[in-house]
N, C-alpha and C positions, 0 to 999 in steps of 0.2 A: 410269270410268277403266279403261283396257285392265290386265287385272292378268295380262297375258305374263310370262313368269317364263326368265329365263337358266339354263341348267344348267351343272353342274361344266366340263363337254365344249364349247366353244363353241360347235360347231357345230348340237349338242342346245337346240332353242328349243321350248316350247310353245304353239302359236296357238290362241287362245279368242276368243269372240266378243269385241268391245269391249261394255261397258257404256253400258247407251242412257240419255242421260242425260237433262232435264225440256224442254228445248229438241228433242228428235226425237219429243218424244209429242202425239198426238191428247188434248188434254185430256178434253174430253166422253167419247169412250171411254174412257179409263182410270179416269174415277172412276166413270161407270154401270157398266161392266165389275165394277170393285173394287168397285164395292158387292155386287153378286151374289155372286159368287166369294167374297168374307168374311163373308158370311153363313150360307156354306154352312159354311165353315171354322167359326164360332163356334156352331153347332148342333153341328157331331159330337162340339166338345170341350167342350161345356158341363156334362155331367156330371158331365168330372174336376175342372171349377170348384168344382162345388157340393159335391163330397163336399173337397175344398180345403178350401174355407169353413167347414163345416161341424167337420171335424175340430181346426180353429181357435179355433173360438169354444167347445170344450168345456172342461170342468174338467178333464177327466180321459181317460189317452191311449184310444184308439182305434180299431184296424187300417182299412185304407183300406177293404179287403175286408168285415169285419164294419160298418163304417159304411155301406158300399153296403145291405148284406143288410137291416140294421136298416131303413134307409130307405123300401127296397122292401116290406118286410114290412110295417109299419105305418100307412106313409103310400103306397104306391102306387109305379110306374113312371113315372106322371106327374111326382111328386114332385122326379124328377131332374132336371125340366126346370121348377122354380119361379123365377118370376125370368123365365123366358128374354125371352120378349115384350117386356117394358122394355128387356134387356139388347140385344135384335134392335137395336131404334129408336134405341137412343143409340151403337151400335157404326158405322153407316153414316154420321152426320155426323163422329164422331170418328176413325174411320178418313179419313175424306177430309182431316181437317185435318193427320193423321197422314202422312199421303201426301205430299200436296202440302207441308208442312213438311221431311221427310225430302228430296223430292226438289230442294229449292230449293237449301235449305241445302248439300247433298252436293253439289252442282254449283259454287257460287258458293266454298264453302270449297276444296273439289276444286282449282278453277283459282287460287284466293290460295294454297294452299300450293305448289303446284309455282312458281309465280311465283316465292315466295321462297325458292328453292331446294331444299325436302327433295326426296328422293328418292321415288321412284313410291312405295314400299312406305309410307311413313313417309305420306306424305300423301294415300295411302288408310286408310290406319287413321285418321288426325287426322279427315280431312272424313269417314269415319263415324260417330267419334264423338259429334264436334259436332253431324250429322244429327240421330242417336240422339236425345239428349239434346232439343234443339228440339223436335223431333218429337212427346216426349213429354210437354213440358211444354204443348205447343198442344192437344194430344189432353185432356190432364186438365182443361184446361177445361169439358170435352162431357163427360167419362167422371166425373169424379167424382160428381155427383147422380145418374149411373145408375148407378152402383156402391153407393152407400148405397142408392136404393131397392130395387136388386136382390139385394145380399146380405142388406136387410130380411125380404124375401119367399123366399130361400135358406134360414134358420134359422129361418121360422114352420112351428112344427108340428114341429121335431129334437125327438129323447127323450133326446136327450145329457143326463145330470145331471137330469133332473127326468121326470116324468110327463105324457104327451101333452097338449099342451091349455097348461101352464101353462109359464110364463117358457120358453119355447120353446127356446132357447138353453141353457139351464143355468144363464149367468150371473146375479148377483145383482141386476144393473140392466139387464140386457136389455128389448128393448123387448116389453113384455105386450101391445102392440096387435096387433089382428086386420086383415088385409090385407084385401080381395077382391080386388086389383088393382094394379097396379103406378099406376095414375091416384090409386087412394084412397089408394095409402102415399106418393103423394106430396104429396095434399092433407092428410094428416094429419100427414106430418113438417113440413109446411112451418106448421102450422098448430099445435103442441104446442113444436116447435123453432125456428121463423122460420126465415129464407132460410138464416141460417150451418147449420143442421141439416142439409141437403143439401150443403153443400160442411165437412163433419164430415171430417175425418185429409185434407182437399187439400194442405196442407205435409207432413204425412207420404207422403201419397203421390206429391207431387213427390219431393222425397227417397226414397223405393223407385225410384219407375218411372223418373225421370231418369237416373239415374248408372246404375241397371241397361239402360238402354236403349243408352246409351254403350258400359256394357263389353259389350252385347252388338254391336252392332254393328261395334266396334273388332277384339271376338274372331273374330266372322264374318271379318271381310276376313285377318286374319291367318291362322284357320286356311286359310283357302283357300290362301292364298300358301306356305303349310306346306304341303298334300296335293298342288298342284299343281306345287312344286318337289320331293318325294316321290317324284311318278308320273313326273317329268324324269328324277331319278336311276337310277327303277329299268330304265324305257328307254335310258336312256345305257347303262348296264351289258350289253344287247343287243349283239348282232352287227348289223353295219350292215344296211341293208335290209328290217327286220323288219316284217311287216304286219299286218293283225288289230287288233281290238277298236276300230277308227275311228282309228288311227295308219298312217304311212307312211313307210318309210324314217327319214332324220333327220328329217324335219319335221313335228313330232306335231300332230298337230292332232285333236282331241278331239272325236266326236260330241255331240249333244243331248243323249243318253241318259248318259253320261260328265258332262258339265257339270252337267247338273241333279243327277246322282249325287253330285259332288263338293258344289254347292252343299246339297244336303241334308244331308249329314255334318258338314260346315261348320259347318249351322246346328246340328245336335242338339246339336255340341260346347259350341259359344257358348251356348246356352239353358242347358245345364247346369251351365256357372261361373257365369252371372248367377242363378239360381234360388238356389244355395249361397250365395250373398255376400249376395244379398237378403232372404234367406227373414225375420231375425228382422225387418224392418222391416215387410214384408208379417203377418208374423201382426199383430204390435201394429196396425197401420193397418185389420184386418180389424176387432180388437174394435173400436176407435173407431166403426168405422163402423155397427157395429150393436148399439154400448150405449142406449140412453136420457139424456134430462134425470131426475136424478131428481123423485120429486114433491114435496118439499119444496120444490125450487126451487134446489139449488145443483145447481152444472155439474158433469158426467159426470169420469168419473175422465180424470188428464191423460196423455200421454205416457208421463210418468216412475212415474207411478200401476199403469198397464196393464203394464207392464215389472213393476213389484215386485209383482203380482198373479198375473202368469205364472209369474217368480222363485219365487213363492212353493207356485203350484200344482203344478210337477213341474218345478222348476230350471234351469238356463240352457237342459234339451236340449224345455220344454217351446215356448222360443222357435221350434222347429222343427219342431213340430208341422203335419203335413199338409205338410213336406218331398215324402215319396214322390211324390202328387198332384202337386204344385207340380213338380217337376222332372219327372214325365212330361207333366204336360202344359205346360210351355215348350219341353221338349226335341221332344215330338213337334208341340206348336202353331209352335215357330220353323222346324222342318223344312218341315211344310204349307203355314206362311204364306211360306216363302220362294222355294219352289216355284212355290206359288201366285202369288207377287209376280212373281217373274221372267217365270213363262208372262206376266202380264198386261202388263208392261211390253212383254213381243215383240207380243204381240196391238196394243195401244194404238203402235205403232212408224207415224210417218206414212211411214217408206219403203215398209214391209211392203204397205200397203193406194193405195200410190201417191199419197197426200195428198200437198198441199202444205207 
């Protein structure tokens, strides 16, 4: 959707590219494209994943910085990047359903809201949402068994709470199996835990990723419409004529470099409300995901269990444990991926390349 925005002045309009939407794209390109492109993305920030994770699953707080240190100290540089290889493999089909959900959705709800009359502004926030939200719930299909085997193999070998080697984690039901692999931890969850072992905290993490994908999405389009009526006003307030920075006289129109600027801030801001609202669901759905069966035979602690255990470990602010992490890396991961996203959408554009 064109999100042009009217200023105070009428005469003061800002022209931005329109939004290309799932009908102007080269499909085949845009998903081989996105797949490369977000793989690079999920390599430079998978560390702050894992020190996330990590800071998560412990009895006791922290620093983001001393858990790095420890990490490296003990367990190696490599360390940072345990897990990744599963996480690689299951982010490129999950990302594509992610995509292609996002983009469907966002187009089809797109044209049913303005249909029924909201207004441009109103019914870009709604068809992001909605995106969002789909989006995320098609993606967890793909993402949740790579999530449990990858934060498996994220806290084997932590010295959180206990000594190298043993209950890895700290926790008391942590899982004491030894990985080689991301293929072995998932023949051995699937083989200790059955099929449900692999899809362990998938309702909680619908619930995390779903509504935070929403309000992030919803936030994105709004703040945009905020910074770019902002940049309206403050040009308005100019003497007619004024040139520079990719603006011209009244009729601003905003270079590449402006627009990706704007969209980049956009996005920090929105990553950093949904990190906040999300955080306590995401830690609980972390332990879930890398407790054990115990070996007696009854089932792992519940929901409501993991809440009164964290409760219990360092009080409601322990819910928010590995915050920092988590909000740099949404804040700087929604910035990159949106960047990201947008370049690929112009690349995958059939005008651009003269496709039909």
């Amino acid at each position: 959707m064109n999100l042009s925005a009217a200023e105070e002045e009428p005469e003061q309009e800002i022209h931005i590219p329109a939004d290309i939407d799932w009908q102007m794209l080269d499909k085949s390109k845009f998903f081989f494209l996105g797949a490369a492109l977000f793989s690079g993305v999920s390599a430079a920030l998978y560390p702050v994943v894992l020190l996330k994770t990590r800071q998560q699953v412990a009895q006791s707080h922290v620093s983001c910085i001393k858990t790095a240190f420890m990490i490296v100290r003990h367990e190696g540089f490599r360390a940072l990047y345990k897990g990744f290889g599963t996480s690689l493999m299951g982010t490129i089909p999950a990302r594509a359903l992610y995509m292609g959900a996002l983009e469907v959705t966002k187009s089809n709800v797109g044209t049913a809201t303005i249909r029924l009359g909201f207004t441009e502004p109103a019914s870009a926030a709604i068809a992001n949402a909605v995106a969002g939200l789909s989006a995320a719930m098609a993606a967890q299909i793909v993402w949740t068994p790579v999530d449990v085997v990858s934060q498996r193999l994220m806290v084997q070998g932590s010295v959180h709470g206990g000594s190298k080697g043993t209950r890895s984690s700290g926790l008391p039901n942590a899982s004491a199996c030894k990985y080689l692999n991301g293929m072995d931890a998932f023949r051995k969850i699937l083989s200790t835990d059955g099929f449900k072992g692999l899809y362990r905290g998938f309702g909680i993490s619908i619930l995390t990723y779903a509504p935070s994908n929403a309000v992030w999405w919803a936030s994105y389009s709004v703040s945009q419409r905020l910074l770019w009526n902002g940049m309206g006003c403050y040009y308005a307030r100019k003497s007619n004529g004024v040139t520079g920075n990719g603006f011209n006289g009244t009729a601003i129109k905003p270079d590449s470099k402006t627009v990706m600027a704007v969209q980049g801030v956009s996005a920090a801001m929105a990553g950093g409300v949904s990190a906040l609202i999300t955080m306590p669901l995401d830690t609980i759905k972390t332990r879930l995901q890398v407790l054990h069966e115990e070996e007696n035979g009854r089932r792992g602690p519940s929901v409501g269990q993991t809440l009164r255990n964290l409760v219990k470990e360092g009080g409601w602010t322990a819910c928010y444990r590995g915050l920092g992490p988590r909000w740099a890396s949404m804040s700087v991961s929604a910035t990159t991926m949106i960047t990201t996203y947008e370049f690929l959408k112009r690349l995958s554009t059939k005008n651009l390349d003269g496709a039909s």
